[in-house]
C-alpha positions as MATLAB code, in Angstrom:
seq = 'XXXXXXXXXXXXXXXXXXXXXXXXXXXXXXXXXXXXXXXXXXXXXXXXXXXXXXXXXXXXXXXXXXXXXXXXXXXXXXXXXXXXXXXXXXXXXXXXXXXXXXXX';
ca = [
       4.647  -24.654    4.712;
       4.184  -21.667    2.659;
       3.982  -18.292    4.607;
       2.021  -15.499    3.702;
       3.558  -11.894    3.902;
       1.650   -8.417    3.484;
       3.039   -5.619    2.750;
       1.035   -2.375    4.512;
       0.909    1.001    3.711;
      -0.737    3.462    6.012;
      -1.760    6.811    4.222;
      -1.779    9.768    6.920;
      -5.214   11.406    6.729;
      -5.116   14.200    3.223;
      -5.076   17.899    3.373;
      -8.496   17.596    0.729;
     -10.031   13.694    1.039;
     -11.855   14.588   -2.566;
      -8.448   14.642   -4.163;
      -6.871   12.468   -2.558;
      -9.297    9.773   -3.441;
      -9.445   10.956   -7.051;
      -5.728   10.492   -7.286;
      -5.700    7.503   -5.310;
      -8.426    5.530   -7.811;
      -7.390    7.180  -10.639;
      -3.962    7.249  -11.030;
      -1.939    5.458   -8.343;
      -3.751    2.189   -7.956;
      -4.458    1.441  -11.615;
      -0.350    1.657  -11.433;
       0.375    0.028   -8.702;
      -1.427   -3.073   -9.897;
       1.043   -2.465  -13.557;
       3.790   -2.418  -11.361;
       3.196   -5.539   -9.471;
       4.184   -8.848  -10.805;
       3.240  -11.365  -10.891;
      -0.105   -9.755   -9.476;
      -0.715   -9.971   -5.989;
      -3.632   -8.965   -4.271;
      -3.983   -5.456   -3.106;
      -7.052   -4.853   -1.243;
      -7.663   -1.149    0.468;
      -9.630   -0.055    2.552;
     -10.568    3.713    4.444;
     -10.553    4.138    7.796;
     -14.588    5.039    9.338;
     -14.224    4.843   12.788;
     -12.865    6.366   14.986;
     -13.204    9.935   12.774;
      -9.886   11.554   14.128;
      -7.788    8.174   13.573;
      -4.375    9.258   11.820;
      -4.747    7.266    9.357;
      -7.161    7.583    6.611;
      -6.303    4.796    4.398;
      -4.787    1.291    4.270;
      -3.528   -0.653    1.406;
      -2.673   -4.409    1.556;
      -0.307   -5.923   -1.398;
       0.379  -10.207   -0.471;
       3.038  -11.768   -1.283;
       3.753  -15.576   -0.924;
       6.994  -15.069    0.456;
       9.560  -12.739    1.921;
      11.695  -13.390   -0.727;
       8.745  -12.479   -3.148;
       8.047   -8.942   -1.602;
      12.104   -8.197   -1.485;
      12.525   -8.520   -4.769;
       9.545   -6.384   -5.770;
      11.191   -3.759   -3.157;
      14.490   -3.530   -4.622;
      13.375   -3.385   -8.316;
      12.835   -0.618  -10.511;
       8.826   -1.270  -10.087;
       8.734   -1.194   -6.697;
      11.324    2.012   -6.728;
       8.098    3.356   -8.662;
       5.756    2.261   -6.079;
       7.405    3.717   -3.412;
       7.540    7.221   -5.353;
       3.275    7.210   -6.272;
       2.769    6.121   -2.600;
       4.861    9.525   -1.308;
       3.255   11.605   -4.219;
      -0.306   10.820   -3.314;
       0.036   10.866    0.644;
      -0.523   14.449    1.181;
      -1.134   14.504    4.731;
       1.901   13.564    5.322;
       4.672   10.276    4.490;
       2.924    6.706    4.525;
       3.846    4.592    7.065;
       4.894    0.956    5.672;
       5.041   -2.158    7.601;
       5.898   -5.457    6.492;
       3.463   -8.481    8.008;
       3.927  -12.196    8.760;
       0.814  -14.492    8.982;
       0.825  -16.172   12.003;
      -0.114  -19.991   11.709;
       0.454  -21.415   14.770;
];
């Protein structure tokens, strides 16, 4: 049975929202979905509730395995991910966690 993994990126909340989401439409996602192949789905989403949370945004990129999302992380592309994901998180470094459906 296939597992699915997600790859999660938690963007501390910005020093000026405005610019970060600017940057973030603009620029870094139009990359990130260059950079990832074959295309995965990368949904985001920013954080309403509650208003002080310490994280502002979350990005989702699925892979259909763990072998999948290892080789995006050790190539050059995902060397570049890693880079526009530091550049853009101004409020500080994005956390990134690495998630396992669970289909029990």
């Amino acid at each position: 049975m296939p597992v699915s993994i997600k790859l999660v990126v938690l963007y501390p909340r910005p020093i000026d929202e405005q610019h970060f989401e600017r940057i973030y439409h603009a620029e870094h996602m139009p990359l990130m979905r260059r950079l990832i192949t074959p295309p995965a789905r990368t949904p985001t989403y920013r954080v309403r509730l509650p208003s002080d949370a310490p994280f502002y945004r979350m990005a989702e990129v699925h892979f259909d395995t763990l072998a999948d999302l290892q080789a995006f992380a050790n190539s050059e592309e995902g060397r570049g991910a890693r880079h526009s994901s530091a550049a853009v998180s101004t409020g500080g470094k994005p956390v990134v966690l690495i998630c396992e459906a669970d289909v029990r």
